[in-house]
C-alpha positions as a LaTeX table, in Angstrom:
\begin{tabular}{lrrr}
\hline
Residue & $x$ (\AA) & $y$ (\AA) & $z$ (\AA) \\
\hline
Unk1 & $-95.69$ & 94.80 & 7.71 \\
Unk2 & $-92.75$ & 95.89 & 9.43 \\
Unk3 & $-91.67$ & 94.70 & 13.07 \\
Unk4 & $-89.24$ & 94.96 & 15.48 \\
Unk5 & $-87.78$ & 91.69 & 16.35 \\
Unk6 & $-87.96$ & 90.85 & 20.09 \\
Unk7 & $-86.03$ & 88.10 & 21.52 \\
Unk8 & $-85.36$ & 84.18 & 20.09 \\
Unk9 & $-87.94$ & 81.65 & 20.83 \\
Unk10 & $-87.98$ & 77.66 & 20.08 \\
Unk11 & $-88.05$ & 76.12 & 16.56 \\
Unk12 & $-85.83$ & 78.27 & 14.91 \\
Unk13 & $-87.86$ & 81.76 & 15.18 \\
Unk14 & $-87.60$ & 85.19 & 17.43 \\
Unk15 & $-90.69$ & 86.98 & 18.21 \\
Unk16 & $-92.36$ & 90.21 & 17.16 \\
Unk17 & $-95.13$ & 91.74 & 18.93 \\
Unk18 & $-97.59$ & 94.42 & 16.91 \\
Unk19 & $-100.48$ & 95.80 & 18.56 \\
Unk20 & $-101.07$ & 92.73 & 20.91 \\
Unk21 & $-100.71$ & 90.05 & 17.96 \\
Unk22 & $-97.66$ & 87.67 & 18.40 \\
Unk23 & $-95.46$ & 86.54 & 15.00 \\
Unk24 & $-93.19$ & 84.33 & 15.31 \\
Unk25 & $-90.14$ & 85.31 & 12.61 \\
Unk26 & $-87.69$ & 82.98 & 10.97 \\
Unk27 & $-84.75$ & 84.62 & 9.10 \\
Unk28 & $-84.59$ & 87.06 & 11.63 \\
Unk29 & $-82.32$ & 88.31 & 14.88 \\
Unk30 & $-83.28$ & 89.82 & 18.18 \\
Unk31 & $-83.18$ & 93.74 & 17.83 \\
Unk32 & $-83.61$ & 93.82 & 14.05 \\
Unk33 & $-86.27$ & 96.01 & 12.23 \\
Unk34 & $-87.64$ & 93.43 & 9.00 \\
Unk35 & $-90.27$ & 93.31 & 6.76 \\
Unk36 & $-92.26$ & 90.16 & 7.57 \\
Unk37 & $-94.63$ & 88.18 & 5.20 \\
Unk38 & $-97.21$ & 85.89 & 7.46 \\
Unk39 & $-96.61$ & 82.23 & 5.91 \\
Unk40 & $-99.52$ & 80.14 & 8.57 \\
Unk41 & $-101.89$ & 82.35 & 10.66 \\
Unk42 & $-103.53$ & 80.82 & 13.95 \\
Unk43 & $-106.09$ & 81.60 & 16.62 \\
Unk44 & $-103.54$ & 83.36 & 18.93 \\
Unk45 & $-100.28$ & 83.99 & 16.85 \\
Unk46 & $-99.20$ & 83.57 & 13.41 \\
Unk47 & $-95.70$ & 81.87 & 11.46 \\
Unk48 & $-93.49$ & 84.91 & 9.10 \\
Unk49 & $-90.69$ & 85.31 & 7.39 \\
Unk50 & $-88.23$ & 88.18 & 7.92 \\
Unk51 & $-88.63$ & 88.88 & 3.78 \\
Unk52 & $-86.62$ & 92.44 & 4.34 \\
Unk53 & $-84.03$ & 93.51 & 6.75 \\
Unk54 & $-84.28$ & 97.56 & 7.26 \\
Unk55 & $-81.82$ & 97.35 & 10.57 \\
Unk56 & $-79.73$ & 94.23 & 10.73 \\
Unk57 & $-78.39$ & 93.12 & 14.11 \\
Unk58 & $-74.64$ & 93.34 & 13.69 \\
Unk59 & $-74.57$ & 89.84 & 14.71 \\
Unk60 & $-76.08$ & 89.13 & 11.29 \\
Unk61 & $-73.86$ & 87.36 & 7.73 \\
Unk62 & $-74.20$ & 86.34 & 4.68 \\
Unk63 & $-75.37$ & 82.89 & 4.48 \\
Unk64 & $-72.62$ & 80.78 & 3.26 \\
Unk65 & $-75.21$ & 78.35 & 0.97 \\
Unk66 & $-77.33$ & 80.51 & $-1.83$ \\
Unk67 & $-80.25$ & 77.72 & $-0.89$ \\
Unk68 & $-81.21$ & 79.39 & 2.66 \\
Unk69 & $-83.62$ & 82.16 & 3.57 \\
Unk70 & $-87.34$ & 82.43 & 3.11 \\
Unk71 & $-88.83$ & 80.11 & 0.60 \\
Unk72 & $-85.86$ & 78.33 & $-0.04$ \\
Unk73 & $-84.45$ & 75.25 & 2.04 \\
Unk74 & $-85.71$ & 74.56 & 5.13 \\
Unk75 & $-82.87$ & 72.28 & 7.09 \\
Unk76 & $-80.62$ & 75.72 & 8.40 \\
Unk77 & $-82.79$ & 78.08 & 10.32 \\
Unk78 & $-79.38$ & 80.22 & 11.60 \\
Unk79 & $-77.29$ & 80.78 & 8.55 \\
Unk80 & $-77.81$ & 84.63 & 8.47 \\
Unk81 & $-75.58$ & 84.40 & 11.85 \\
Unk82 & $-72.63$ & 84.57 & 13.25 \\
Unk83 & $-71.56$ & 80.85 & 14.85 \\
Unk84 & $-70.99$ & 82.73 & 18.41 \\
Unk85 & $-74.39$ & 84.28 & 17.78 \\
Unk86 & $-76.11$ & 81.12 & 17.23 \\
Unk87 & $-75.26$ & 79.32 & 19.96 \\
Unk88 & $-75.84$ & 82.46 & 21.57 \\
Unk89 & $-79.57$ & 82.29 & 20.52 \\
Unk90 & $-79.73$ & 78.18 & 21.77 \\
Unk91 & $-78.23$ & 78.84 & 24.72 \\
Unk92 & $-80.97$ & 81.31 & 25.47 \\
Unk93 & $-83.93$ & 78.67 & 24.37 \\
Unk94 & $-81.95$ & 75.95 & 26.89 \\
Unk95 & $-82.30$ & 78.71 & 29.27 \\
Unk96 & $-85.91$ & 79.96 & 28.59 \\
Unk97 & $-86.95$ & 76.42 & 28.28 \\
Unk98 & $-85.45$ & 74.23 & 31.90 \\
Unk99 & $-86.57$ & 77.71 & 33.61 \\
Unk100 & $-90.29$ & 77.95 & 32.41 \\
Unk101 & $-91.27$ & 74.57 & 31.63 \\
Unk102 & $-89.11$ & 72.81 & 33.59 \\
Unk103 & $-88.88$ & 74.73 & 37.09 \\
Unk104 & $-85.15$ & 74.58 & 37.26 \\
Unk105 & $-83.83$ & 77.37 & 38.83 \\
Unk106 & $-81.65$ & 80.45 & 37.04 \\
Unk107 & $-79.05$ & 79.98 & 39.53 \\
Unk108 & $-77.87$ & 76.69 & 38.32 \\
Unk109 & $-77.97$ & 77.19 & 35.06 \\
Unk110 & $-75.48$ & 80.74 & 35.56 \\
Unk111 & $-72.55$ & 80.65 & 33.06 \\
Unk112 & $-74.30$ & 77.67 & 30.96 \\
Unk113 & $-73.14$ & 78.21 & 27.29 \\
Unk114 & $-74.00$ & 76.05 & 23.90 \\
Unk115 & $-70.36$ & 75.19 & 22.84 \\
Unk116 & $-68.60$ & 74.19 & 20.21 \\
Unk117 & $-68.18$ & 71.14 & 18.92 \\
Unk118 & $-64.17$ & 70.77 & 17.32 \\
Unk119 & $-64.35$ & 70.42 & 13.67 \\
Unk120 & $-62.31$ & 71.43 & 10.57 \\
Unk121 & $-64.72$ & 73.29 & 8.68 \\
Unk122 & $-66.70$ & 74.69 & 11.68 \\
Unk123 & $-70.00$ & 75.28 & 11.04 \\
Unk124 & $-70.02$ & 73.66 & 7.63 \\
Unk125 & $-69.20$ & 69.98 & 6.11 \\
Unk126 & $-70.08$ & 68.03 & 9.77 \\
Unk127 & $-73.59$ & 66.32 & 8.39 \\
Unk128 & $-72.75$ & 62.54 & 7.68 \\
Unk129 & $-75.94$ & 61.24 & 6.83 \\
Unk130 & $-77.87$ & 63.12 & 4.26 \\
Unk131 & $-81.55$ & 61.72 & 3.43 \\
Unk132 & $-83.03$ & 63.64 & 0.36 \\
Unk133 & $-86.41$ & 63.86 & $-0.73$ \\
Unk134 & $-87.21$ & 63.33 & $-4.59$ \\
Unk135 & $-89.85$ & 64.81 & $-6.59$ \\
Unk136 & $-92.00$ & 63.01 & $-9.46$ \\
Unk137 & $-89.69$ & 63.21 & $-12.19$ \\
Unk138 & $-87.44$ & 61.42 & $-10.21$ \\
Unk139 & $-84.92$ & 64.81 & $-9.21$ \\
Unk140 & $-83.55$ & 64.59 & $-5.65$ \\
Unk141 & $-83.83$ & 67.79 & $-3.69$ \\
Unk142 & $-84.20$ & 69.53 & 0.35 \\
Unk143 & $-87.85$ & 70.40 & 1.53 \\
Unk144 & $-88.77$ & 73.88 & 1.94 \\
Unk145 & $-89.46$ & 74.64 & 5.72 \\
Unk146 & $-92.53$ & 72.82 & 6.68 \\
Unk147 & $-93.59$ & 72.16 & 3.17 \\
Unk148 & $-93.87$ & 69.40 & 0.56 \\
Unk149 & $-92.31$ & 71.71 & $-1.77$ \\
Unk150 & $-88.74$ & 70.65 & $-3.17$ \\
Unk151 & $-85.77$ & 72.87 & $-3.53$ \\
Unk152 & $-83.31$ & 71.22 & $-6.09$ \\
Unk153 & $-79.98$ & 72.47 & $-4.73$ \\
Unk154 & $-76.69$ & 72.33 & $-6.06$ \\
Unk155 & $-74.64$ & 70.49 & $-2.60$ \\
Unk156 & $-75.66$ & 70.96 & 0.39 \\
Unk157 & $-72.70$ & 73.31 & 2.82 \\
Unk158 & $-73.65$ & 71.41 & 5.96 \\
Unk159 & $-73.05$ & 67.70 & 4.29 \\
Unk160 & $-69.68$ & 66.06 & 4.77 \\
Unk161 & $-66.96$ & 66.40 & 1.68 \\
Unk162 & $-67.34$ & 63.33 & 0.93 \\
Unk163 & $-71.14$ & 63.52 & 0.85 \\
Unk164 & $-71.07$ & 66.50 & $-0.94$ \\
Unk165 & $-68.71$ & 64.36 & $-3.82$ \\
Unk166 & $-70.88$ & 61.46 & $-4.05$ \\
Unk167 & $-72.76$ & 61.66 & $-7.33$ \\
Unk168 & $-76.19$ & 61.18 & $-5.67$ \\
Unk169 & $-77.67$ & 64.74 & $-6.28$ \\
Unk170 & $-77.11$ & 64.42 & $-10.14$ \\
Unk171 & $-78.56$ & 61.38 & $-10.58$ \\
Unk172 & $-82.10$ & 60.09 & $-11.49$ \\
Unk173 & $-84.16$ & 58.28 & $-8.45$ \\
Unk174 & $-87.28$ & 57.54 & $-10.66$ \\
Unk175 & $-90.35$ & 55.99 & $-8.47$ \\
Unk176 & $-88.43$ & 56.94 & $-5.23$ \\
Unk177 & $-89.62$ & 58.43 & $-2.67$ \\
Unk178 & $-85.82$ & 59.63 & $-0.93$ \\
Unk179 & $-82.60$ & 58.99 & $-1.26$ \\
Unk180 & $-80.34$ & 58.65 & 1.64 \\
Unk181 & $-76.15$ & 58.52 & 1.97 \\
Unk182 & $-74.67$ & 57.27 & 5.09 \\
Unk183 & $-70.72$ & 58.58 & 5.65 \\
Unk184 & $-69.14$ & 56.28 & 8.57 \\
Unk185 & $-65.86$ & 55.36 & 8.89 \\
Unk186 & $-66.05$ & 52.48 & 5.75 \\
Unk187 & $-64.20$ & 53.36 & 2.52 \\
Unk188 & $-67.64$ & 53.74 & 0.89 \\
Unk189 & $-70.64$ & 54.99 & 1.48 \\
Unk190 & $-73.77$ & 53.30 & 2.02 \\
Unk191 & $-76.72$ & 54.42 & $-0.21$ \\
Unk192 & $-80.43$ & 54.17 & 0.22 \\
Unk193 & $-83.25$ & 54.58 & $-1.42$ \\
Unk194 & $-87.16$ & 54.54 & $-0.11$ \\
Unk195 & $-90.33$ & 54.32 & $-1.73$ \\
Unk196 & $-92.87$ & 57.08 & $-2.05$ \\
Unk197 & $-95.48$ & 55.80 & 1.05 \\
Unk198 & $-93.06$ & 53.47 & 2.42 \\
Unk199 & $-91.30$ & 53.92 & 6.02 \\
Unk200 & $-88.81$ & 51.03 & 5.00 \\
Unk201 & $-85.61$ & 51.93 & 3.31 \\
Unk202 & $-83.56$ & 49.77 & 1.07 \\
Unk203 & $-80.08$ & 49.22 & 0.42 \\
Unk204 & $-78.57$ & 50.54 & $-2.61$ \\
Unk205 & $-75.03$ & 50.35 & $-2.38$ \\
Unk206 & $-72.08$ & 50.39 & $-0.02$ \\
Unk207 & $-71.74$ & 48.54 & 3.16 \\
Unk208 & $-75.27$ & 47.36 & 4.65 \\
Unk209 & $-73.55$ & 47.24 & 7.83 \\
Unk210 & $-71.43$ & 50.92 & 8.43 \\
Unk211 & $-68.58$ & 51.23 & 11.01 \\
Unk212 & $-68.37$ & 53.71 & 13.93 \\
Unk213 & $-65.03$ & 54.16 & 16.63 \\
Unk214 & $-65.45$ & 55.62 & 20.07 \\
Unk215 & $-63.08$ & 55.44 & 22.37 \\
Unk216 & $-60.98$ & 52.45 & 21.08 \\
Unk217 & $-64.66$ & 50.41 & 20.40 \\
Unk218 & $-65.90$ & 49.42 & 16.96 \\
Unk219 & $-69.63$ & 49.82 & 16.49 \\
Unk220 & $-71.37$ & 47.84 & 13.81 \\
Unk221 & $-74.96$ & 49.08 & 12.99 \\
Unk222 & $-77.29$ & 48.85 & 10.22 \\
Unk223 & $-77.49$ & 51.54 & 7.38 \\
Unk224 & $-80.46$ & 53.17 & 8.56 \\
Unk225 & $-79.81$ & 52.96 & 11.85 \\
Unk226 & $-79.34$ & 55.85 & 14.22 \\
Unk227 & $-76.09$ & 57.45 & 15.06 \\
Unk228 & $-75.13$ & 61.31 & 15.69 \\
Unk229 & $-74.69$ & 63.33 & 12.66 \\
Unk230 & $-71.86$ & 65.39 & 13.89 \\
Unk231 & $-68.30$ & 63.30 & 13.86 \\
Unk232 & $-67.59$ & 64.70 & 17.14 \\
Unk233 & $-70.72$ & 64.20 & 18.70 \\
Unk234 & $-70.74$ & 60.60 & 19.94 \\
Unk235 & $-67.29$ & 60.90 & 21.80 \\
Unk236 & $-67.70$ & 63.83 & 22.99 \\
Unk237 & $-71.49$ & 63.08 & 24.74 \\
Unk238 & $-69.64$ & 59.61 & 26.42 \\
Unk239 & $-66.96$ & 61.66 & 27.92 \\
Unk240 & $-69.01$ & 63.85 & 29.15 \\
Unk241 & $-71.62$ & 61.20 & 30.62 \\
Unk242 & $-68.74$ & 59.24 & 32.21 \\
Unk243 & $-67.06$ & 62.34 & 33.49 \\
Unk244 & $-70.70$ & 63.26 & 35.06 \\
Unk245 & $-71.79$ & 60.09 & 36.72 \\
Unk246 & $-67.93$ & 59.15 & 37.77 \\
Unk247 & $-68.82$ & 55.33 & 37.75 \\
Unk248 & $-67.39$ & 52.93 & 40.59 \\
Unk249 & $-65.86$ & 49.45 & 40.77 \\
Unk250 & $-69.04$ & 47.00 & 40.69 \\
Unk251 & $-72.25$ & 49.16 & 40.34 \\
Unk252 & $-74.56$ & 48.35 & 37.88 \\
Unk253 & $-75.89$ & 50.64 & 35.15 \\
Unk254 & $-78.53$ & 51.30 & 32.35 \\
Unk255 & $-78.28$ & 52.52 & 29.01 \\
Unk256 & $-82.11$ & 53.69 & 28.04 \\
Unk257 & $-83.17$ & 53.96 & 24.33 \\
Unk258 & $-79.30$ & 52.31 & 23.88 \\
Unk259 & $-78.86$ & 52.87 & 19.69 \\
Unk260 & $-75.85$ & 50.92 & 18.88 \\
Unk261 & $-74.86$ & 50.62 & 22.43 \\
Unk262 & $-72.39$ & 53.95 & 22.74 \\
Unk263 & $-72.98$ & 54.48 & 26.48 \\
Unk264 & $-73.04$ & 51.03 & 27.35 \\
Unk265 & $-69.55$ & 50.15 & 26.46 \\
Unk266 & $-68.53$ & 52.99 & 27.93 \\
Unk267 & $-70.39$ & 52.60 & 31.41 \\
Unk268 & $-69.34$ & 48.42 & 30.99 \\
Unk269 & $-65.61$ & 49.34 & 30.84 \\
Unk270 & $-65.94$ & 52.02 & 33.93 \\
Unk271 & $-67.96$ & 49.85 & 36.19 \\
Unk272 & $-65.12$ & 46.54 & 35.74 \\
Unk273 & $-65.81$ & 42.84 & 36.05 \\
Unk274 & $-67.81$ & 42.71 & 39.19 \\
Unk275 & $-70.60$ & 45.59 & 37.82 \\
Unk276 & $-73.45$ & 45.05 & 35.31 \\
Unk277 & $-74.71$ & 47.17 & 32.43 \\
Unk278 & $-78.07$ & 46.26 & 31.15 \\
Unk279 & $-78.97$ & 48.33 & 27.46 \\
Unk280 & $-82.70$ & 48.99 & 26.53 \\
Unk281 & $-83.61$ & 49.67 & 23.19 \\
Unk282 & $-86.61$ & 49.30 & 21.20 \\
Unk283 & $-85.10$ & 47.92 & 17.43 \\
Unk284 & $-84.05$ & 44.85 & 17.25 \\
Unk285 & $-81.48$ & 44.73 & 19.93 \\
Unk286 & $-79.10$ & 42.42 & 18.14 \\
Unk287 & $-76.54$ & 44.95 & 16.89 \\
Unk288 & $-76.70$ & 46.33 & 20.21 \\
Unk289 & $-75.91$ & 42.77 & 21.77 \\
Unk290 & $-73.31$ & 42.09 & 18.93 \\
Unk291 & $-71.56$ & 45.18 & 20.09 \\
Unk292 & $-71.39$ & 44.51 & 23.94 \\
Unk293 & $-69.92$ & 41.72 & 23.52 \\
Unk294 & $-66.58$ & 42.18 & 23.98 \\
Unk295 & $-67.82$ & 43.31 & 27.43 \\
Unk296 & $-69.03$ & 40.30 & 29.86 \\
Unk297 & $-70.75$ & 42.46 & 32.10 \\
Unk298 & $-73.14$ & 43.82 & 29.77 \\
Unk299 & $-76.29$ & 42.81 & 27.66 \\
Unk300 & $-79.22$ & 44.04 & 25.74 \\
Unk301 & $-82.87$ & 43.65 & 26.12 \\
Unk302 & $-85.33$ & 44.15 & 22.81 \\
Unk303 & $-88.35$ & 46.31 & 24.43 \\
Unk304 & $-90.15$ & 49.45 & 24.83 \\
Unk305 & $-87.59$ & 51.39 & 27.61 \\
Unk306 & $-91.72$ & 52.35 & 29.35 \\
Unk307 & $-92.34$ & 48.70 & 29.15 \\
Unk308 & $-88.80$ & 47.19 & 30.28 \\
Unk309 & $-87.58$ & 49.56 & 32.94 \\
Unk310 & $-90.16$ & 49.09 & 35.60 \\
Unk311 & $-88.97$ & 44.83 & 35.68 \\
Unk312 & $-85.36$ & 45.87 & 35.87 \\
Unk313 & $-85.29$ & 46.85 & 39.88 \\
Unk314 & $-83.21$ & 48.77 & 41.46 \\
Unk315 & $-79.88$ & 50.26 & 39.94 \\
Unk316 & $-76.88$ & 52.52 & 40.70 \\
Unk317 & $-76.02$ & 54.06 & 37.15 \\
Unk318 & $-78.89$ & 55.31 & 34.83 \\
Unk319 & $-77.75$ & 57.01 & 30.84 \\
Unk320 & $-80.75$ & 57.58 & 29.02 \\
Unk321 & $-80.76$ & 59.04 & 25.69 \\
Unk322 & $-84.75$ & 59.43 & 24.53 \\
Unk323 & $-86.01$ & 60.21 & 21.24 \\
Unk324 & $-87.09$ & 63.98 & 20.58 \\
Unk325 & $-90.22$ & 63.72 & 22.58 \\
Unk326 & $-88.29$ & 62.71 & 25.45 \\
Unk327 & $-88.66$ & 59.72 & 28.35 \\
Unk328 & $-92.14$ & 60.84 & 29.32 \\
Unk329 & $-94.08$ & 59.87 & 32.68 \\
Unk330 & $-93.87$ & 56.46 & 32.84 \\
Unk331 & $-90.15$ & 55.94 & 32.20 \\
Unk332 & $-89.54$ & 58.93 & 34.99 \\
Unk333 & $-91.86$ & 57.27 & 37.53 \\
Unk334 & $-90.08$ & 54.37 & 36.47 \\
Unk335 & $-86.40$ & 55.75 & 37.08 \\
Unk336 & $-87.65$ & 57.17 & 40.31 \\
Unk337 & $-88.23$ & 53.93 & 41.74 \\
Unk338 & $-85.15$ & 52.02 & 40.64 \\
Unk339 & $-83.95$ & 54.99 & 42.95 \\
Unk340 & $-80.25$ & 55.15 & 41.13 \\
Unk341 & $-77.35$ & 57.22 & 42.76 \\
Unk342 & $-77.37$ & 59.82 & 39.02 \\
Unk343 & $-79.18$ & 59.87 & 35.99 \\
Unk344 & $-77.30$ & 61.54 & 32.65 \\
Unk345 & $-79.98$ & 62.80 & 29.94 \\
Unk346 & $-79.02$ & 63.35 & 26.99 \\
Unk347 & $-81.24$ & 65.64 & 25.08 \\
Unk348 & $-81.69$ & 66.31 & 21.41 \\
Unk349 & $-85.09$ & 69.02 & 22.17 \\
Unk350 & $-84.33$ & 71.34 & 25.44 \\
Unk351 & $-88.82$ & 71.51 & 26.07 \\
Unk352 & $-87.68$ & 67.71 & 26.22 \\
Unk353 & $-85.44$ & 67.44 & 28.63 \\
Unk354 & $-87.31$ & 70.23 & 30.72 \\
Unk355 & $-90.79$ & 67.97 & 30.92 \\
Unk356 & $-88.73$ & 65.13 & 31.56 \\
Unk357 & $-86.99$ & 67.71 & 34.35 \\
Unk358 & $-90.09$ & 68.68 & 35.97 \\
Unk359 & $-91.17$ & 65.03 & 36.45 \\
Unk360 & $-88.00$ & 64.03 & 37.58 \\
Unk361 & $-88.61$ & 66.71 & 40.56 \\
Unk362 & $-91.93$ & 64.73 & 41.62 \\
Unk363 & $-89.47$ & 61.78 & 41.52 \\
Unk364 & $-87.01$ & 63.86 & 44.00 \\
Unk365 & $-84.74$ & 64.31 & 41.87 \\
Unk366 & $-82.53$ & 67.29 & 40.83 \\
Unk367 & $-80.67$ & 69.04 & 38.36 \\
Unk368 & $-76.84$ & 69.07 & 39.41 \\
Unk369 & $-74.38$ & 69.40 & 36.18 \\
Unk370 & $-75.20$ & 70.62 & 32.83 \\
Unk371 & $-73.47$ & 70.57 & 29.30 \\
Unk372 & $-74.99$ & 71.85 & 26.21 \\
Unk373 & $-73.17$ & 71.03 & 22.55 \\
Unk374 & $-73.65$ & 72.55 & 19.24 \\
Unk375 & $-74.18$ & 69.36 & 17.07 \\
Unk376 & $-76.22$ & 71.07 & 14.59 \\
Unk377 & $-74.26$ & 73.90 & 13.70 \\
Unk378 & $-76.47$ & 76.61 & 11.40 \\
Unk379 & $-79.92$ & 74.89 & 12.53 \\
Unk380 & $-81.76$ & 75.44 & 15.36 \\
Unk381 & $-80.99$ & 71.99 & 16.95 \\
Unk382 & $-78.67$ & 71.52 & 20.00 \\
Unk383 & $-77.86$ & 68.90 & 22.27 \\
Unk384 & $-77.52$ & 68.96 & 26.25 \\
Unk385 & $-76.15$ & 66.35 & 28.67 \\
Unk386 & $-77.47$ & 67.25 & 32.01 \\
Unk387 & $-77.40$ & 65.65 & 35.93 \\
Unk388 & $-79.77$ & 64.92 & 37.81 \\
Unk389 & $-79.45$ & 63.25 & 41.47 \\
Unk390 & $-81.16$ & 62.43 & 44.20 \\
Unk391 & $-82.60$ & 65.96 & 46.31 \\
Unk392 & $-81.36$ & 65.68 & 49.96 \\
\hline
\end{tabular}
C-alpha cells in the first residue's frame, strides 16, 4: 500500500498510520509518501519496508554502500539520510523516550542535540571491530535485518580502512560459525573465529591481548572483550563524565559494569591519593585490575554490579555504564542508598537510560546535565551521558 510517513520512532523505523492500523517503516523519513511491503504482522501493529519512495523528504540521499535498503544488510538503518538528519531523527527518540517513559521533563531536555563525534571520514570508516557471520559453504557475509539470511557484501563503508583491507571477507571460514577483526591501536589486527552453536570465540591471529590509549593511559584487554566501536568514543564519554561529576580531592568513586576500567582511571587520577575508586565488573576482573594499577587508589571487584553494589556502602562518585538493558531495579535501589553526591549514566539504548531514569526518581534523584553522541553514525544507535543528583 501506500502511506504517509509520520514521525521517527525507536529501532530504526518512523510510523505510518492507515485507517487505525499502525506500521512501523524502515527505509523511510518523516513526511515522505512510500510504498510499503509488511515484512512481520502483529496483534496491534505490523513491521514494513518503505519498498518505493513517491515523495522523498528532501532530507533524503543516496546511500553511500550498494548493500543497504530493504532486503539487503541490516547493520545501517539511516543511510538514505543526511548525517544532520540522522541525528536529527535520534535526537527526537532521546527526546520521545526520557519524556514518555522516563518522566523527565521537556524543559530540561530544551536545546539537547545528538552530536557529532570528530572523525576523518564522517559518517563512514569509524567501525573497529567487525564480527561477520558465515554461511554453510564457509562465505563470510552481514545478516539481513532481523533475519538469518546472509548478504555477501563486497566491504563494508562503516568498517575502519584498515578493516576494510584485511583479507578476511575473501577468504574461506569453513565450519565457522563468524568471523570477527578487532582494529586497536597494535600494528595488527586481531582475528577471530567462532563456532556455529558456540558463544566462545577463538583466537586466530594477531595480538590476543589489543591496546587502547585514553588520556595518556594504556588499556590492555582481551580480543573479545568490549570496547567502543567509534575511535572517538571512549575519550570523548570520560571527558565528558569527569567534566559532569567535577571530582574533588579525596572522595571516593565507583565505576559500575567497569569494561577495561576507562572511567576508573580517569575518576582515580581526579579524586588524588587520599580518594578511592572501587570498579565493578562482571568478566573476569583481572584486566580491569591489571589496568588500575598504576593507580594506588583504585581496585576491581569480579561480581554481578546487582550483587556487589549493595556491600559497597556509602560513596561520593558513582559512573555506571550498563549493558543495553540498562542497571535495572536493584542496582538503582542500590545506588539510592549508597546516597552519592552525582551519578553519570552512560547509555548505549535511550528506553534504557529512561527506565533506569524513572527509578532513579523513586530513589530522589534527578536529571541535571545531559550529552548525547553519535557513535553509530548511519545506524540507529546513539549514546547519551546524562546527570543525575540528588532532588532538593
Amino acid at each position: 500500500m501506500i502511506v504517509t510517513v509520520g514521525d521517527v520512532a525507536a529501532g530504526g523505523h518512523c510510523v505510518a498510520r492507515v485507517d487505525g492500523e499502525v506500521y512501523f517503516v524502515r527505509h523511510a523519513l518523516p513526511g515522505e509518501r512510500v510504498r510499503i511491503e509488511i515484512t512481520d504482522r502483529k496483534k496491534r501493529f505490523a513491521f514494513a519496508d518503505a519498498v518505493e519512495v513517491i515523495e522523498a523528504s528532501p532530507d533524503r540521499v543516496e546511500p553511500p554502500c550498494p548493500w543497504a535498503g530493504p532486503g539487503k544488510c541490516g547493520g545501517c538503518d539511516f543511510q538514505h539520510a543526511t548525517p544532520e538528519a540522522q541525528r536529527r531523527l535520534k535526537s527526537k527518540v532521546l527526546f520521545d523516550q526520557l519524556t514518555r517513559i522516563g518522566g523527565i521533563d521537556p524543559a530540561l531536555l530544551d536545546g539537547v542535540e545528538v552530536e557529532a563525534l570528530p572523525w576523518p571520514e564522517g559518517n563512514l570508516g569509524w567501525r573497529t571491530r567487525m564480527q561477520y557471520a558465515v554461511d554453510e559453504s564457509g562465505r563470510p557475509g552481514l545478516r539481513e535485518h532481523k533475519s538469518h539470511d546472509l548478504v555477501h557484501i563486497d566491504w563494508c563503508r562503516i568498517a575502519t580502512e584498515r578493516i576494510r583491507e584485511a583479507d578476511v571477507l575473501g577468504r574461506s571460514w569453513d565450519g565457522m560459525g563468524a568471523v570477527g577483526v578487532v582494529d586497536a591501536d597494535d600494528e595488527e589486527l586481531a582475528v577471530y573465529t567462532q563456532l556455529r552453536r558456540t558463544a566462545r570465540p577463538h583466537h586466530k591471529s594477531g595480538p590476543k591481548l589489543v591496546h587502547q590509549t585514553v588520556a595518556d593511559t594504556r588499556f590492555e584487554i582481551g580480543f573479545d572483550a568490549f570496547w567502543q566501536v567509534h575511535p572517538a568514543a571512549a575519550p570523548t564519554f570520560l571527558a565528558t563524565a569527569l567534566e559532569f561529576l567535577a571530582p574533588r580531592e579525596g572522595e571516593s568513586a565507583w565505576d559500575l559494569y567497569a569494561g577495561a576500567g576507562l572511567f576508573a582511571s580517569g575518576l582515580a587520577g581526579a579524586v588524588g591519593e587520599t580518594g578511592r575508586v572501587v570498579a565493578v565488573e562482571n568478566a573476569p576482573a583481572s584486566r580491569t585490575a591489571a589496568n588500575l594499577a598504576a593507580f594506588k587508589n583504585a581496585g576491581a571487584i569480579e561480581g554481578d554490579v546487582a550483587d556487589v553494589a549493595p556491600d559497597l556502602g556509602s560513596v561520593d562518585l558513582v559512573v555506571l555504564d550498563p549493558p543495553r538493558s540498562g542497571a535495572g531495579p536493584e542496582v538503582v535501589v542500590a545506588l539510592g542508598e549508597a546516597r552519592p553526591r552525582a551519578i553519570c549514566y552512560i547509555a548505549c539504548d535511550a528506553g534504557a537510560l529512561a527506565r533506569d531514569a524513572s527509578d532513579l526518581a523513586i530513589e530522589g534523584y534527578g536529571l541535571t546535565r545531559i550529552r548525547a553522541f553519535d557513535a553509530f553514525p548511519m545506524t540507529q544507535h546513539f549514546e547519551t551521558v546524562a546527570l543525575f543528583e540528588p532532588v532538593d
